[in-house]
Backbone as CSV, one residue per row, in Angstrom:
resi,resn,N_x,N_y,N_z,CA_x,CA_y,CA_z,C_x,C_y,C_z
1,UNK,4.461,29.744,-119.677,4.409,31.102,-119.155,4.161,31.015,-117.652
2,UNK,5.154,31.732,-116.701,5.063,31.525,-115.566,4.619,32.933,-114.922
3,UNK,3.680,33.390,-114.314,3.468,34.579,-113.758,3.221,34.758,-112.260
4,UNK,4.238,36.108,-111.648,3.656,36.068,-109.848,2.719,37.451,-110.082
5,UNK,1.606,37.841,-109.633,0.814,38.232,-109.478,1.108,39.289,-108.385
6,UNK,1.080,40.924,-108.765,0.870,41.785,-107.740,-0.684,42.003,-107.170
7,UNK,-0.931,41.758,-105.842,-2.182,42.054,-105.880,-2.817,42.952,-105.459
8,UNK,-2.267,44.120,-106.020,-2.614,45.551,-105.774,-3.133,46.027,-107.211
9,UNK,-2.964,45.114,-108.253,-3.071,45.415,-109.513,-4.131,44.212,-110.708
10,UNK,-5.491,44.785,-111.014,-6.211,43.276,-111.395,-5.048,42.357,-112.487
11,UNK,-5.383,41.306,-112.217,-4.707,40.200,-112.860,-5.078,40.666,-114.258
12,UNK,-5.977,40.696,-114.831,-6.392,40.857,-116.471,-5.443,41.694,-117.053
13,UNK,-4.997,43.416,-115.909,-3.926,44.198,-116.587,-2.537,43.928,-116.430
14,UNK,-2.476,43.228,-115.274,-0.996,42.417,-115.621,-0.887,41.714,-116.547
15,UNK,-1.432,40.210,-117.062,-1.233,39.685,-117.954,-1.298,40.353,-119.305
16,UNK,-2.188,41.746,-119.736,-2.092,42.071,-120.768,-0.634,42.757,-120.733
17,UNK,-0.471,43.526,-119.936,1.018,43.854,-119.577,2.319,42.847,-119.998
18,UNK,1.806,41.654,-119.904,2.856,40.782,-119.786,2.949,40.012,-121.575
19,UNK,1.465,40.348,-122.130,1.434,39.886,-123.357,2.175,40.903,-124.195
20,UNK,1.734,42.347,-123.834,2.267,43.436,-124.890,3.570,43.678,-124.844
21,UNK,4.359,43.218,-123.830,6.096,43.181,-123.384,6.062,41.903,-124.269
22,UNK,5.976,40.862,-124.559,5.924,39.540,-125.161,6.051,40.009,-126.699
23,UNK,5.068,41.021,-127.303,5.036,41.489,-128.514,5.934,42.550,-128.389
24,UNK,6.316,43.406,-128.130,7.403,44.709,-128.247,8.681,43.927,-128.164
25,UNK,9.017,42.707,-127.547,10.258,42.111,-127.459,10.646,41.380,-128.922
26,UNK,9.573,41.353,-129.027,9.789,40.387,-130.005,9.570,38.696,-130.150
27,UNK,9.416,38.370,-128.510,8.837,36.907,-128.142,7.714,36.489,-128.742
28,UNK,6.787,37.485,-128.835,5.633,37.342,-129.776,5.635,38.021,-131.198
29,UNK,5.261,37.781,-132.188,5.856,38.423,-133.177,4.565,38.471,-133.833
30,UNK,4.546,39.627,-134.576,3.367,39.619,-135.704,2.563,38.751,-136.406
31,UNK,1.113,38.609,-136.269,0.699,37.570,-136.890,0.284,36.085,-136.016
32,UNK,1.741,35.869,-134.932,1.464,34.853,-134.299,0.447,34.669,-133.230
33,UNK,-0.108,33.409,-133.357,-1.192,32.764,-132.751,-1.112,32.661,-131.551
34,UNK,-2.203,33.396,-130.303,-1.564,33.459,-128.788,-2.248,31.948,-128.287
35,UNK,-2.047,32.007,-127.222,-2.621,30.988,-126.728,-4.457,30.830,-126.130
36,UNK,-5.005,29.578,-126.485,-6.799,29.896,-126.012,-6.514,30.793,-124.630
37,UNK,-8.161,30.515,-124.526,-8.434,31.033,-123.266,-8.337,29.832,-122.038
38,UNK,-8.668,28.881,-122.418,-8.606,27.738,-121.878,-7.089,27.123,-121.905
39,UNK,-6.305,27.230,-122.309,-4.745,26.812,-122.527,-4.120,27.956,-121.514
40,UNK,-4.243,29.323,-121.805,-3.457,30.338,-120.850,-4.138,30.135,-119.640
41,UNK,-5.797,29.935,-119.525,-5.751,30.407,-118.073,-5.758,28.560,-116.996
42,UNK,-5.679,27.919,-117.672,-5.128,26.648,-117.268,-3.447,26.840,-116.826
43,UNK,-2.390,27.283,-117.116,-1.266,27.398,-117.585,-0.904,28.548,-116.381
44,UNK,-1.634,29.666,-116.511,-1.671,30.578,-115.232,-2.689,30.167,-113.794
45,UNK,-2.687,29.260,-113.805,-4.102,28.790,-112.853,-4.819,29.851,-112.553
46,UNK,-5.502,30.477,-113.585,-6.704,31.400,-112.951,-7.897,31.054,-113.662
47,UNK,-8.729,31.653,-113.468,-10.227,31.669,-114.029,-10.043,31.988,-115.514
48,UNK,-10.831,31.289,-116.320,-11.124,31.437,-117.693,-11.424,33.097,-117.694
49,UNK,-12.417,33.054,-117.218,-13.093,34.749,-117.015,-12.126,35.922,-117.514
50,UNK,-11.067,35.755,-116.486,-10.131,36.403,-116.461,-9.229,36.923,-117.566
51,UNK,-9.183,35.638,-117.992,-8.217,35.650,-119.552,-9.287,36.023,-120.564
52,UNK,-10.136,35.740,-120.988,-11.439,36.394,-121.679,-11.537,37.602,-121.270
53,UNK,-11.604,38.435,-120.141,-11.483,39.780,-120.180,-10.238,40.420,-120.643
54,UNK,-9.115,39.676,-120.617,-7.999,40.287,-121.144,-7.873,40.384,-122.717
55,UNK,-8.064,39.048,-122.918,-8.210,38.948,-124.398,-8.865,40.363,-125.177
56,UNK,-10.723,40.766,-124.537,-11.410,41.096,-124.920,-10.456,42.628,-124.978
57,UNK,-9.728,43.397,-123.685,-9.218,44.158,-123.897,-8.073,44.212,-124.796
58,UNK,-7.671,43.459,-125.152,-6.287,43.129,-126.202,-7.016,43.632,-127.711
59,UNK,-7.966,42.962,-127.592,-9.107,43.695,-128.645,-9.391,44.546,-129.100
60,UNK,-9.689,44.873,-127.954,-10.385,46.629,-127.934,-8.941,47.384,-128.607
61,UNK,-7.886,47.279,-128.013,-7.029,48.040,-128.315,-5.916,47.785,-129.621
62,UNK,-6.624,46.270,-130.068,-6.293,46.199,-131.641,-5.156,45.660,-131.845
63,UNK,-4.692,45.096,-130.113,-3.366,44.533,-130.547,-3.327,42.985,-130.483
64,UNK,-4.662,42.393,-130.499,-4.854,40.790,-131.332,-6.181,41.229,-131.837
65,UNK,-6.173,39.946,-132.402,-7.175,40.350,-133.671,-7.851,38.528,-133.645
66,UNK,-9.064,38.753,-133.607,-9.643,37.007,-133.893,-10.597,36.530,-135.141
67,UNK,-9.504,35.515,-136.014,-9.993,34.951,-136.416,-10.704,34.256,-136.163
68,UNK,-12.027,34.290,-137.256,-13.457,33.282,-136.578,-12.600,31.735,-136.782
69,UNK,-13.505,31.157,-135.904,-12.449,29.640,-135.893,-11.219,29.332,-136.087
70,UNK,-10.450,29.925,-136.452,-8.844,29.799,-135.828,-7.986,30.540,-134.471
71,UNK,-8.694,31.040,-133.750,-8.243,32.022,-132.824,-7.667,33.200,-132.822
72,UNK,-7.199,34.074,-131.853,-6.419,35.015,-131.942,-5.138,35.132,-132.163
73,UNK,-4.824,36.344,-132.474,-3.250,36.147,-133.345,-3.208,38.144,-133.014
74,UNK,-1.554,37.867,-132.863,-0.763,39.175,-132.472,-1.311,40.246,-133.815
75,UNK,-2.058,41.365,-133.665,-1.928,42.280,-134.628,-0.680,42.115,-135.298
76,UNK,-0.849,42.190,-136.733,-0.080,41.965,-138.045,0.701,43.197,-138.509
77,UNK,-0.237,44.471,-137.939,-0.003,46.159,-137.974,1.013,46.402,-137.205
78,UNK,2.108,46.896,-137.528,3.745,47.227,-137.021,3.516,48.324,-136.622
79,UNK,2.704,49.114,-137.271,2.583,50.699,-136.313,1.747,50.485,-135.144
80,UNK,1.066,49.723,-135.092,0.027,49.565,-133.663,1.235,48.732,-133.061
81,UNK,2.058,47.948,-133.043,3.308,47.252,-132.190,4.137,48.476,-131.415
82,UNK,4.815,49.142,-132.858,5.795,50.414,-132.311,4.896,51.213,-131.440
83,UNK,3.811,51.602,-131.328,2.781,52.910,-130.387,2.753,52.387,-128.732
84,UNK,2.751,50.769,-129.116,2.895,50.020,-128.024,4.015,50.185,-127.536
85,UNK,5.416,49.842,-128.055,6.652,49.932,-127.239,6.648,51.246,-127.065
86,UNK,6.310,52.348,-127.572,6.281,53.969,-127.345,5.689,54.175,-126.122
87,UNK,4.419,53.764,-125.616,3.906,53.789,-124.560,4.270,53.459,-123.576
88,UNK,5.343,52.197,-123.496,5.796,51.392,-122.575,7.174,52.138,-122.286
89,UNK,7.569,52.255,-123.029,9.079,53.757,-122.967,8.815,54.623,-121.926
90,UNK,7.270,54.914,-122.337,7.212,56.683,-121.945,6.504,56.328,-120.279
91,UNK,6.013,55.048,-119.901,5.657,54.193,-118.520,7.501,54.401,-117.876
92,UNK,7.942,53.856,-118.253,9.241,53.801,-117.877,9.972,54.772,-117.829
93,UNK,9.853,55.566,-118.484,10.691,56.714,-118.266,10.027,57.818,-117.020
94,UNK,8.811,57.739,-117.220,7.824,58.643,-116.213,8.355,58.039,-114.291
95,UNK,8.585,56.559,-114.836,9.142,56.101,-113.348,10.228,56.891,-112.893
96,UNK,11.678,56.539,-114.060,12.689,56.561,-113.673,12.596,58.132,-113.074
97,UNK,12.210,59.455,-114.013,12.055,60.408,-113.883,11.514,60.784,-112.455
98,UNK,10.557,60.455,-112.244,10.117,60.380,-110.875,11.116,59.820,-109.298
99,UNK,11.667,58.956,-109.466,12.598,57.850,-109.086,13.530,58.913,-108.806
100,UNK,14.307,59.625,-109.897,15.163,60.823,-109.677,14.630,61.980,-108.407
101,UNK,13.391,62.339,-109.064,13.308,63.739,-108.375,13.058,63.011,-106.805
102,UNK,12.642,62.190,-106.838,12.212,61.740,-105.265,13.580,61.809,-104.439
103,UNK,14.727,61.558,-105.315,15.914,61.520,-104.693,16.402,62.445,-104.898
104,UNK,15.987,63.760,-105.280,16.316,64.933,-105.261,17.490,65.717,-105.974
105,UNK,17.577,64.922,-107.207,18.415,64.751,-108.189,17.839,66.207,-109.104
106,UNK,18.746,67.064,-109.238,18.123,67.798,-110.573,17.969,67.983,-111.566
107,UNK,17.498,68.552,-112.794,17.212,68.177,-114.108,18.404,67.982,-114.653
108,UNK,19.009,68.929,-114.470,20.591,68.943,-115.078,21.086,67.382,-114.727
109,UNK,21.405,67.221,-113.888,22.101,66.019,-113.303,21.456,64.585,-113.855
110,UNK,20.479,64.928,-114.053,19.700,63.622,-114.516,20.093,63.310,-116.149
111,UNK,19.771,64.715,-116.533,20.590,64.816,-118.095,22.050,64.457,-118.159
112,UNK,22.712,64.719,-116.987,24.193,64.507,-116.716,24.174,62.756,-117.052
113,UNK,23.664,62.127,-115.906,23.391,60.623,-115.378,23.121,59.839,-116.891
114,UNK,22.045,60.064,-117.383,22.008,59.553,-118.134,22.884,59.348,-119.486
115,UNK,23.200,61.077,-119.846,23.945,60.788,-120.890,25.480,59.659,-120.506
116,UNK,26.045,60.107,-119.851,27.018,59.253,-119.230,27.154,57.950,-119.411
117,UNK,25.302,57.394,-119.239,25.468,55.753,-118.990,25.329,55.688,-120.273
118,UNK,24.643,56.591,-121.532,24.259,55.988,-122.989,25.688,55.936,-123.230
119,UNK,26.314,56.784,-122.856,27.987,56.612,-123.562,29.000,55.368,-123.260
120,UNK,28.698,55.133,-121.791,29.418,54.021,-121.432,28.677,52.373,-121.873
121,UNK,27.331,53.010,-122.462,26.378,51.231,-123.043,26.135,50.357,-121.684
122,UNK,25.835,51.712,-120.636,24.778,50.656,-119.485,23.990,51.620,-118.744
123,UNK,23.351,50.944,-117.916,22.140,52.091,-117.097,23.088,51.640,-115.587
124,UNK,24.366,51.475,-115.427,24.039,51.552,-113.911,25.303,52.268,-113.233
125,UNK,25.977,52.909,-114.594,26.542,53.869,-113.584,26.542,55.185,-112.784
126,UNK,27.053,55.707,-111.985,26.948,56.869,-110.955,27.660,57.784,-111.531
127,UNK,26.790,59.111,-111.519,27.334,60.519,-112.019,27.909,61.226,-110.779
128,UNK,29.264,61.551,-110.911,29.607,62.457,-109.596,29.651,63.795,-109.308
């Protein structure tokens, strides 16, 4: 796992960022075993600390789960996965949406834009 670091943003919520894209893709999959704390934050050269606070938040929010003495492992729960990619949708879409109006695009047109590209099976063409 190779990561560049924004540093406008703590490292702990990037990497969880980078774990929960890992699970919604499918790279990580239900059940499976993530890596220690000592293996990831060796691997990312950062502080143990760091990855232990992430972990701990990965926790909190139920999307790993730790077995006593075998480690952590990707929540097994498919509805706590899907709420996750739902969230990450609705991050992304709040951009693009934004992204539009900044460019002064109007609702209509955006509805235009988009439907267009679902029809043609890409995001990058231009509505005229």
């Amino acid at each position: 796992m190779t990561m560049e670091f924004d540093n406008n943003l703590p490292i702990y919520l990037q990497i969880m960022q980078y774990i929960k894209r890992q699970i919604v893709t499918g790279t990580l999959q239900a059940g499976d075993k993530i890596p220690s704390v000592r293996e990831l934050a060796a691997e990312l050269q950062i502080n143990p600390n760091t990855v232990q606070r992430t972990f701990q938040e990965l926790e909190r929010e139920e999307v790993v789960e730790t077995k006593r003495g075998l480690g952590r492992y990707v929540t097994s729960e498919e509805r706590k996965i899907m709420t996750i990619k739902k969230e990450m949708a609705g991050e992304l879409l709040e951009r693009f949406l934004t992204g539009m109006q900044e460019l002064g695009i109007e609702e209509q047109d955006i509805l235009s834009i988009v439907a267009d590209a679902v029809a043609e099976g890409k995001g990058g063409t231009t509505h005229e």
